[in-house]
N, C-alpha and C positions, 0 to 999 in steps of 0.2 A: 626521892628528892635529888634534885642535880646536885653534884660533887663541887666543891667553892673552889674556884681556880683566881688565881690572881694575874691581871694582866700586865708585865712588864715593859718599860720604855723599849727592852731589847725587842722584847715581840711584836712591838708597835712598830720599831722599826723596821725590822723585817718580814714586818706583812702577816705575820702570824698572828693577827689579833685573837680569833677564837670565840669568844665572846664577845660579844657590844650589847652594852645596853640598853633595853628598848621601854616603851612607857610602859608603867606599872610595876616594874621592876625594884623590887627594896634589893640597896646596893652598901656594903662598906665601903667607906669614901672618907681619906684624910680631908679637914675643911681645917685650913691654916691662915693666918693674915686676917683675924678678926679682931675687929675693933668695937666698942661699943655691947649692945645686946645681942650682935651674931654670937651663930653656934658655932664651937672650933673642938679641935682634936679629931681622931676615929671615931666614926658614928654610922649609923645606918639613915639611908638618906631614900628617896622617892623620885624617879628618873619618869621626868614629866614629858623630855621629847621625845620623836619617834627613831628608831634604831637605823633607819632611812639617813636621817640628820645625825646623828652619835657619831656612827662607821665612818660617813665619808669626811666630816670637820672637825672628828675627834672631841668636841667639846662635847656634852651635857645637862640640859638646862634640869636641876635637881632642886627640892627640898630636904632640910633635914628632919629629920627624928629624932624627938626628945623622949623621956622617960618622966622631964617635971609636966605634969599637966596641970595647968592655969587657970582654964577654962576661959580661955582666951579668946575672941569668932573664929578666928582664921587658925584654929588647931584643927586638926580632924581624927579622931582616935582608927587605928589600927585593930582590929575588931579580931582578935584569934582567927587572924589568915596566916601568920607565919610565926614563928618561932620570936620575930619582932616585938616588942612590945611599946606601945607610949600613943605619941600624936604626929600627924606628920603637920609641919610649921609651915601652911602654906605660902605667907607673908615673906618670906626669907628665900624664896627662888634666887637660885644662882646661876649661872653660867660655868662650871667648870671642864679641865680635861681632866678626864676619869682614868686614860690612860698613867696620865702622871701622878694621879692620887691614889692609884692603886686599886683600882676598882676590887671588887668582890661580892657576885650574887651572891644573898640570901634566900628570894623569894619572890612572889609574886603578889600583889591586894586584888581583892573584886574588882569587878568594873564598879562597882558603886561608891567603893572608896575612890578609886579614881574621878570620877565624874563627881565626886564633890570638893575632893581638890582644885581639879580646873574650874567648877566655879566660882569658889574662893577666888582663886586668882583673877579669875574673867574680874571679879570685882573692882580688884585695883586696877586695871589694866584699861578695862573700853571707858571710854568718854560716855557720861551721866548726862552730859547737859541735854 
């Protein structure tokens, strides 16, 4: 299992990223400035873009990971792929920089938990009519 490194503002700025995170990637990620039903504090979260878009813009487009499960449509359980546990919330896609929130791999999901993710998402997203 890779070793969990923490990426700092210093290392971002000096070019020493190291890690960037890429899709499929279960990530530690402070998610701060929530209001309402988001999820906030340190959490492990699900990095939906590609490591292509991460590296060069810094940002993140993530879900986070609960532990309350609801049974909610748009949860998708984490299935004993990593040390993870709970649902990943696909409804709750954010945009964040990971650099600034302190990123930290965990792990990695199937591509089957992925691809049900993005569908979730695909849901809200493309026009029905």
């Amino acid at each position: 299992m890779p070793r969990l490194r923490r990426v700092s503002r210093l290392d971002a700025r000096c070019g020493d990223v190291g890690y960037v995170p890429k899709r499929g990637d279960l990530i530690w990620l402070t998610f701060q400035l929530q209001a309402g039903h988001e999820q906030n504090g340190r959490r492990p979260a699900l990095v939906v873009s590609p490591a292509a878009y991460n590296g060069k813009v810094g940002l993140a487009l993530v879900c986070p990971v609960t532990l309350q499960v609801k049974g909610y449509p748009f949860e998708v359980p984490i299935a004993n792929e990593t040390s993870v546990r709970g649902v990943v919330l696909a409804d709750q896609l954010r945009s964040l920089d990971w650099q600034a929130r302190d990123a930290e791999y965990i792990g990695h999901v199937s591509g089957d938990t992925m691809s049900e993710v993005a569908a979730k998402i695909r849901v809200l997203i493309e026009d029905d009519a």
